[in-house]
C-alpha atoms as one frame of an Amber mdcrd trajectory, in Angstrom:
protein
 -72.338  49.585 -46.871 -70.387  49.646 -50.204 -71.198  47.373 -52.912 -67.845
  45.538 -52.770 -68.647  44.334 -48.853 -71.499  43.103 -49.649 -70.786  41.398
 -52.560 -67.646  39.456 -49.875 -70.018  38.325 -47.636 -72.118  36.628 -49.975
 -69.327  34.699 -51.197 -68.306  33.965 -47.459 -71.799  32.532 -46.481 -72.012
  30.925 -49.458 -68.535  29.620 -49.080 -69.400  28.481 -45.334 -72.263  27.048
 -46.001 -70.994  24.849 -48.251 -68.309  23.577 -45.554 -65.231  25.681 -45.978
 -63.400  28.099 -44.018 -63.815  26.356 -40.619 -61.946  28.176 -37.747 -59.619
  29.929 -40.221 -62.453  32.009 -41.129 -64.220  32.323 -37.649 -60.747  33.608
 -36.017 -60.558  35.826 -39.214 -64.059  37.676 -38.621 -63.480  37.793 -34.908
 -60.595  39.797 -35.756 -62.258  42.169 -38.124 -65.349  42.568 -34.947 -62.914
  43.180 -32.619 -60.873  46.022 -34.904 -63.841  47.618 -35.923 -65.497  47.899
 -32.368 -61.732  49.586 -31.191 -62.222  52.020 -34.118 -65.889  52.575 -33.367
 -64.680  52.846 -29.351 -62.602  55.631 -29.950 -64.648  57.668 -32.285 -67.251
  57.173 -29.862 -65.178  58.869 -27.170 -63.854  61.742 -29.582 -67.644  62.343
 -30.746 -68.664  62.868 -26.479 -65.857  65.027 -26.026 -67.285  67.353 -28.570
 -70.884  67.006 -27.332 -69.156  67.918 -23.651 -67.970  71.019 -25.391 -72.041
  71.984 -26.555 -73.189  70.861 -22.823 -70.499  72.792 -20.812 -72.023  75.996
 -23.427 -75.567  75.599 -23.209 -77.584  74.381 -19.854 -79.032  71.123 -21.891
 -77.775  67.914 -21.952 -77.260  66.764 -25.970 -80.596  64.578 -25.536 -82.668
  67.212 -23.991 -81.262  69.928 -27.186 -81.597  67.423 -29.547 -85.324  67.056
 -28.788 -85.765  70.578 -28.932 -84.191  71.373 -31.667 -85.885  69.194 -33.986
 -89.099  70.554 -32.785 -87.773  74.230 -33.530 -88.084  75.645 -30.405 -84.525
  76.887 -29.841 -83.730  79.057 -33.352 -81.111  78.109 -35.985 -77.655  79.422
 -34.585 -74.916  77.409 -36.615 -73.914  76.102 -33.090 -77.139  74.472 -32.839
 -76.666  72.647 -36.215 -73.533  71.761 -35.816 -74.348  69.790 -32.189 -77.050
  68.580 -33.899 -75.392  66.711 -36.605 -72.692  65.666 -33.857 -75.424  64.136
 -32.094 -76.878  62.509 -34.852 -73.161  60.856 -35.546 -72.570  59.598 -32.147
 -76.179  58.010 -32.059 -75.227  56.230 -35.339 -71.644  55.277 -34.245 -73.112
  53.900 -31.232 -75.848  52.120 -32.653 -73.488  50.394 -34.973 -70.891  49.464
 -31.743 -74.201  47.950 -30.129 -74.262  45.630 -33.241 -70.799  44.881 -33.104
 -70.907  44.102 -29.327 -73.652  41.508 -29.781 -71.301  39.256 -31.530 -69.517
  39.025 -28.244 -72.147  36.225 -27.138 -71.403  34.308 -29.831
């Protein structure tokens, strides 16, 4: 996270917790949740569809390649690093979606 968010939110919490922004600011955040789990959403999705493309080629699934790839029992084609790395963004994007999608409790 860039310098500049952080340095926002700091001055939100502080600025909450000293009584202001109210519902203003709750409605405000929801809205900036709910945006960024649609973005997330859909990169999700585009980030499978290219995994689908590795699973349809090779008889793993991306979990079971992953797994063997970083133990180095499958070689070093540049097909196999590039799933990789595809896999390793779509666990990240939906790790950070999971976060997101906690919020909806609140």
């Amino acid at each position: 996270m860039s310098q500049a968010v952080l340095d926002r939110l700091r001055v939100l919490q502080e600025f909450s917790r000293s009584g202001g922004g109210g519902e203003l600011l709750v409605r405000s955040l929801d809205k900036i949740i709910s945006l960024e789990r649609e973005r997330l959403t859909a990169k999700l999705e585009e980030l499978a569809e290219g995994l689908r493309v590795y699973e349809a080629k090779y008889p793993w699934t991306s979990g079971v390649f992953q797994e063997q790839f970083l133990a180095g029992t499958l070689g070093d084609e540049i097909d196999f690093f590039e799933w990789s790395v595809l896999y390793e963004l779509w666990q990240g994007t939906q790790q950070r979606l999971k976060i997101l999608q906690s919020t909806e409790q609140l």
